[in-house]
C-alpha positions in Angstrom: 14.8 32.8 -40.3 15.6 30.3 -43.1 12.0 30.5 -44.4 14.0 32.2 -47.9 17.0 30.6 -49.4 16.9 32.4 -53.2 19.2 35.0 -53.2 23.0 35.6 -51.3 21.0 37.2 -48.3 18.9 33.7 -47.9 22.3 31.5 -48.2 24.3 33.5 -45.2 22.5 31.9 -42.6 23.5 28.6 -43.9 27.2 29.7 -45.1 27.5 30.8 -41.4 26.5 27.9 -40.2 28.9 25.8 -42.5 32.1 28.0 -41.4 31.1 27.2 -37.8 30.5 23.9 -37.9 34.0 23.5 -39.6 36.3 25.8 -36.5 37.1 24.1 -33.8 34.5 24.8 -31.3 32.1 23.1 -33.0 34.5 20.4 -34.5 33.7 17.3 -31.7 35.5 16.0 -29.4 39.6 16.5 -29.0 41.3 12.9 -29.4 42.2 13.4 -25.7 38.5 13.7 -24.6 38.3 10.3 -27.1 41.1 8.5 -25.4 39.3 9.3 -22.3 36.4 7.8 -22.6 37.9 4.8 -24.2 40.0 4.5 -21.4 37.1 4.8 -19.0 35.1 2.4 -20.6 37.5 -0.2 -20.9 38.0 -0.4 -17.1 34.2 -0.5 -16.6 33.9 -3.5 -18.8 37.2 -5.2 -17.1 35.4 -4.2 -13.9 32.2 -6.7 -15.4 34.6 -9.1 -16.4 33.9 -9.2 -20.0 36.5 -10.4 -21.9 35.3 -10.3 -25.5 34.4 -6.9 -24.6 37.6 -6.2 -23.2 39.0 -7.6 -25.9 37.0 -5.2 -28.7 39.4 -1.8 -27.1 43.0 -3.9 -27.9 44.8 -3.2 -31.5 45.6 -5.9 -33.6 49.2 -5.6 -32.6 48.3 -4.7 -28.8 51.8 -5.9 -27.1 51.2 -6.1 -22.7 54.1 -6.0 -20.3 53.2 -7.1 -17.3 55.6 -6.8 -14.0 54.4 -10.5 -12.6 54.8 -12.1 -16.7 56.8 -12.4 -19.4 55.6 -9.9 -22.1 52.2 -10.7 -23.8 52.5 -10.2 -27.5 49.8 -11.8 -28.9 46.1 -11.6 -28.0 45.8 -15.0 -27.2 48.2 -14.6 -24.5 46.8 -11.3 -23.3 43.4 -12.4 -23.3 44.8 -15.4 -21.6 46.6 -13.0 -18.6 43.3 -11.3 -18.3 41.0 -14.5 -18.3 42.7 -15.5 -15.2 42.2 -12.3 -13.3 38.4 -11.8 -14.5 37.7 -15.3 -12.5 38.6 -13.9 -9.5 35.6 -12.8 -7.7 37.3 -10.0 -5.6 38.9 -8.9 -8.8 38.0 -5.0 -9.6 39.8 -2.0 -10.8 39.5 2.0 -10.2 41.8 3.6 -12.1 42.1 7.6 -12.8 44.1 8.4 -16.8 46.1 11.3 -15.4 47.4 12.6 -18.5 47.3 12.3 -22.4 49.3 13.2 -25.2 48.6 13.0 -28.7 51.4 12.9 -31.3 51.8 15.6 -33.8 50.8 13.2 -36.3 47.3 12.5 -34.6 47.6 8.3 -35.3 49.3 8.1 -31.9 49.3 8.6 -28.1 50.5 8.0 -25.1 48.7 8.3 -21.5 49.4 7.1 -17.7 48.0 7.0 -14.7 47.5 5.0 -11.7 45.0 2.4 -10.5 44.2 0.4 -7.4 43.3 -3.6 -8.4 41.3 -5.4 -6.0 41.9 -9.3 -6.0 42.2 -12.3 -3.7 45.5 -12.9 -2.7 47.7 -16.1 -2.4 45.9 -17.1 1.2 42.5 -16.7 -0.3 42.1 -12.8 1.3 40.7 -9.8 -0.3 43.6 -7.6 -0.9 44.5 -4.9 -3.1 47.4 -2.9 -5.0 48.1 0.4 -6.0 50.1 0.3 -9.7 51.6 3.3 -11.9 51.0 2.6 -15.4 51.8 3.6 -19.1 49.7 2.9 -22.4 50.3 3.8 -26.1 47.1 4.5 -28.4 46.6 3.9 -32.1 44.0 5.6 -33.6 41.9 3.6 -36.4 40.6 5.1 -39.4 37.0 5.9 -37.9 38.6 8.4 -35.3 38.8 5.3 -32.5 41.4 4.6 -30.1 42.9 1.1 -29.1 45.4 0.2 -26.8 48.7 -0.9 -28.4 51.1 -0.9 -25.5 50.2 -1.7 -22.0 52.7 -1.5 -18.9 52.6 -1.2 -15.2 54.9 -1.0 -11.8 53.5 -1.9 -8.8 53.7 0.9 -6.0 52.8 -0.9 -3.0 
């Protein structure tokens, strides 16, 4: 099939090819389906308690608010927060993003969702809590996502 390329007849494989690979079918993955798996990974690596890992998926600028703290607005102080859970042996997430939405401008977005933490509580027990939460996205100039804002309201 592409054994000739002289001619217009031998180049409309390859101009088809080039107008497909450009529409959106064939463009890659939707900054939602990015976000996603962002998202998803950064709970498996807070589930291995990997904080320089953790860290790697906050923006330079991330700013937390925690309902149990005073807002975290530098990464010292966030990484900090999240030292002290990742100690905990019981500690352990499983979270589900339930929805997405990228602004118009595609450099930002906003998703929420709800999670269940597993920790030991004040009397040394395994216990566990169910929390809404809310996160804003930045999107870096290599088409990644980092999380910005970070908020959450205990349910139960």
């Amino acid at each position: 099939m592409f054994a000739s390329t002289s001619g217009a007849k031998g180049r409309a494989p390859w101009i088809l090819w080039l107008i497909l690979i450009g529409s959106p079918i064939y463009a890659g993955e939707t900054d939602e389906t990015k976000i996603e798996k962002t998202y998803n990974a950064w709970v498996a690596v807070a589930n291995e308690k990997n904080l320089q890992e953790w860290a790697l998926f906050l923006a330079p600028d991330a700013y937390f608010l925690p309902p149990d703290s005073t807002p975290l607005t530098t990464e010292d102080a966030i990484l900090d927060y999240y030292q002290k859970a990742f100690v905990d042996p019981e500690f352990s997430l499983d979270c589900e993003q339930l929805e997405v939405h990228v602004a118009q401008s595609g450099e930002m977005a906003w998703s929420h969702g709800i999670c269940i933490a597993t920790f030991t509580d004040a009397d040394g027990d395994k216990a566990s809590g169910t929390s809404r939460w809310f996160k804003v996205w930045v999107k870096r100039s290599d088409g990644t996502w980092l999380g910005r804002v970070n908020t959450w309201k205990y349910v139960d």
